[in-house]
PAFIRO-244304 format. One record per residue (C-alpha): x, y, z. Coordinates in steps of 0.001 Angstrom, whole numbers, padded with zeros to 6 digits, always signed. Layout:
PAFIRO-244304
XYZ ...
This chain:
PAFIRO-244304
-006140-031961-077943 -004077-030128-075107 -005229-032440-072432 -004355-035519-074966 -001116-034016-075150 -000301-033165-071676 -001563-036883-070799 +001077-038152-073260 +003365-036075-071800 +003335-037119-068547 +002968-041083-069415 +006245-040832-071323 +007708-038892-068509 +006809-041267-065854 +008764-043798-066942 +012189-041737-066628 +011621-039139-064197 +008441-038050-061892 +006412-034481-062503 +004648-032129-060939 +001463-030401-063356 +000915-026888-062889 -001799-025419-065154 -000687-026576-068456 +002997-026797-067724 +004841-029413-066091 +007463-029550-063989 +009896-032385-063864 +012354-033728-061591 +014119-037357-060336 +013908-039713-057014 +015929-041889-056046 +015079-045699-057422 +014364-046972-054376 +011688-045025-053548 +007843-045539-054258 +005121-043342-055009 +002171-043382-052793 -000895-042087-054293 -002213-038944-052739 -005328-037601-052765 -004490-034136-052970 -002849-032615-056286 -000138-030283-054494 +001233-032910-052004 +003234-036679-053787 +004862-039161-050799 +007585-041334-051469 +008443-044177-049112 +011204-046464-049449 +010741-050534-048641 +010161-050647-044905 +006817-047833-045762 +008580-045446-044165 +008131-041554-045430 +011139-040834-046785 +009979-037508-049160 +007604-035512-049682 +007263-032937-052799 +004583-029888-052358 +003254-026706-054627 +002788-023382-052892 +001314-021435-055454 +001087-017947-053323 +002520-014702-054926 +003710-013937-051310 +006971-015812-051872 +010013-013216-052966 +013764-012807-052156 +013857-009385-050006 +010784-010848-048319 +012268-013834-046793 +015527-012454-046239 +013636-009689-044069 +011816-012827-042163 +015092-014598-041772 +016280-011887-040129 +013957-012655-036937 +013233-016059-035971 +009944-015151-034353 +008754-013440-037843 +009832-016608-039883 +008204-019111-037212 +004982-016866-037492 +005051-017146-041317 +005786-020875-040677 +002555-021477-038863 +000432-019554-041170 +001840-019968-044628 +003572-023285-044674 +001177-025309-042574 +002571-025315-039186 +000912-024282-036388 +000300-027767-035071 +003167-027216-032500 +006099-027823-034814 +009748-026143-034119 +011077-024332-036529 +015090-025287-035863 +017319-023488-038915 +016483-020769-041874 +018397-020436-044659 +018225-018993-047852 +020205-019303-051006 +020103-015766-052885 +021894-017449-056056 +019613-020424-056237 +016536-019048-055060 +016480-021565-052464 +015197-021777-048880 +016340-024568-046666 +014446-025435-043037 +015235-027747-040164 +011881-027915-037983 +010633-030658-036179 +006775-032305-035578 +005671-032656-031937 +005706-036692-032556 +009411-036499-032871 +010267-036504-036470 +012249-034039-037606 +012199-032468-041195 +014796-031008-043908 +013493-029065-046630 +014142-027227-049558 +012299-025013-051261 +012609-023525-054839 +011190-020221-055199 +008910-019913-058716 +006836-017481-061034 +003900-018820-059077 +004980-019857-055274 +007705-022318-055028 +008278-026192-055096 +009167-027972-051999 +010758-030455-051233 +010796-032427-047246 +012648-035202-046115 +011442-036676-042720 +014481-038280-040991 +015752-039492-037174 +018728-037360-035690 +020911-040081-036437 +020411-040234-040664 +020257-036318-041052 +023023-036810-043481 +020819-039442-045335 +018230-036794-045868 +020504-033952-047252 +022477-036668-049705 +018184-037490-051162 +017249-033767-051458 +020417-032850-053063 +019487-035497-055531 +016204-034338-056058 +016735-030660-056426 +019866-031573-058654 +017046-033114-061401 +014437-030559-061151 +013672-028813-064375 +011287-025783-064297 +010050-024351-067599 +011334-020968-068317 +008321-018956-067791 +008212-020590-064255 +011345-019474-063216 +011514-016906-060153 +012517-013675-061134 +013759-011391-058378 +011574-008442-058141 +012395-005012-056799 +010508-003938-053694 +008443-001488-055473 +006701-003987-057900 +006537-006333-055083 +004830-004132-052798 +002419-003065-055659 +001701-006885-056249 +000901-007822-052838 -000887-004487-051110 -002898-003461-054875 -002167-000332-057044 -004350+002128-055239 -002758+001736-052095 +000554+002300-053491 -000342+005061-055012 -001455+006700-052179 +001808+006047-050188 +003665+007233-053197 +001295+010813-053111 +002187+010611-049449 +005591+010725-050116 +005910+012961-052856 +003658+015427-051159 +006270+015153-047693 +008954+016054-050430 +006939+019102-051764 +006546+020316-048553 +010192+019875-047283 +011173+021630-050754 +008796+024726-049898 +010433+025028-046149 +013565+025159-047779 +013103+027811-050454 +011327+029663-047293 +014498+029379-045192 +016569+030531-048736 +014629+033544-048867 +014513+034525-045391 +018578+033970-045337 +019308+036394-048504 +016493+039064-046791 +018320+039172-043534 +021494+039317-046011 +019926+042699-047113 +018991+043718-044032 +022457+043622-042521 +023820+045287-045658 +021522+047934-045410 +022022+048333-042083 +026056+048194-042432 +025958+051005-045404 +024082+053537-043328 +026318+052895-040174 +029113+054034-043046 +027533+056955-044238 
């Protein structure tokens, strides 16, 4: 009965507005009329070309847990980090440029300029999520950059994500215990807590000595008196 429903659901969305189905949610967002749909093979990846064929978006699903604020703001901080997490984690590595990094810390939204080794430069935005993020790229020539911005505005403008698929910023501590697993965490936090202990001890150490050599020179002091 779900899947009848779901199937319903995205018929009667298809005529206003395309979607994207993750598990048994579905995403929805808007193209431009004058683009077509190409059908894809793969279920993470839709094309859109406009009259002439051409490629003129293309919508993708990253459904990784890697994908957090403080984590790409520490990669945007070095170039050579973000390219490396380009290659590797948005499918680069085929000898493609990574040009600009951006990210939006109010819309949860990162924005590349890279370009392919066969000339053909990409814009894209992507919209962080509960599960990964939703990308969008638009493939353009250097002289209808501005074309490419004015279609993913468009896009990203229409995009409604359900509310449990909504990113959620997440503290570095719940991140970290996400991504590197409970039992190594807890051994950094013992780590930690047992580098305080110790520093605490040295202290009290140092308190004590300081008041004995206190006595000391009192004692001494009264006797030189006497």
């Amino acid at each position: 009965m779900k899947l009848l429903l779901i199937a319903f659901v995205l018929l009667t969305n298809s005529l206003f507005a395309d979607v994207l189905l993750v598990d048994d949610d579905v995403i929805h967002f808007s193209v431009p009329e004058s683009l077509l749909k190409k059908p894809s093979s793969r279920d993470n990846i839709l094309l859109y070309r406009d009259e002439s064929k051409e490629a003129r978006l293309i919508v993708q699903l990253f459904r990784k847990n890697q994908w957090s604020d403080w984590h790409l703001k520490g990669l945007k901080k070095s170039k050579k980090s973000f390219q490396k997490f380009f290659d590797t984690e948005l499918g680069g590595g085929d000898g493609e440029i990574l040009h600009e990094v951006d990210f939006d810390e109010n819309a949860h939204v990162l924005t590349l300029v890279w370009s392919q080794p066969n000339g053909i430069n990409l814009l894209s935005k992507m919209k962080l999520t509960s599960f990964g993020c939703v990308a969008f790229h638009a493939p353009y020539k250097d002289d209808n950059r501005e074309e490419a911005e004015l279609v993913l505005l468009d896009v990203m403008a229409s995009i409604k994500i359900p509310e449990k698929m909504e990113f959620v910023p997440t503290g570095v501590v719940s991140d970290l215990m996400s991504n590197i697993g409970g039992g190594f965490f807890f051994l950094i936090i013992s780590l930690v807590y047992l580098m305080f202990s110790l520093f605490k001890r040295s202290q009290m150490r140092h308190m004590k000595l300081e008041r004995r050599m206190r006595q000391i020179r009192k004692s001494r002091l009264q006797t030189r008196v006497n």
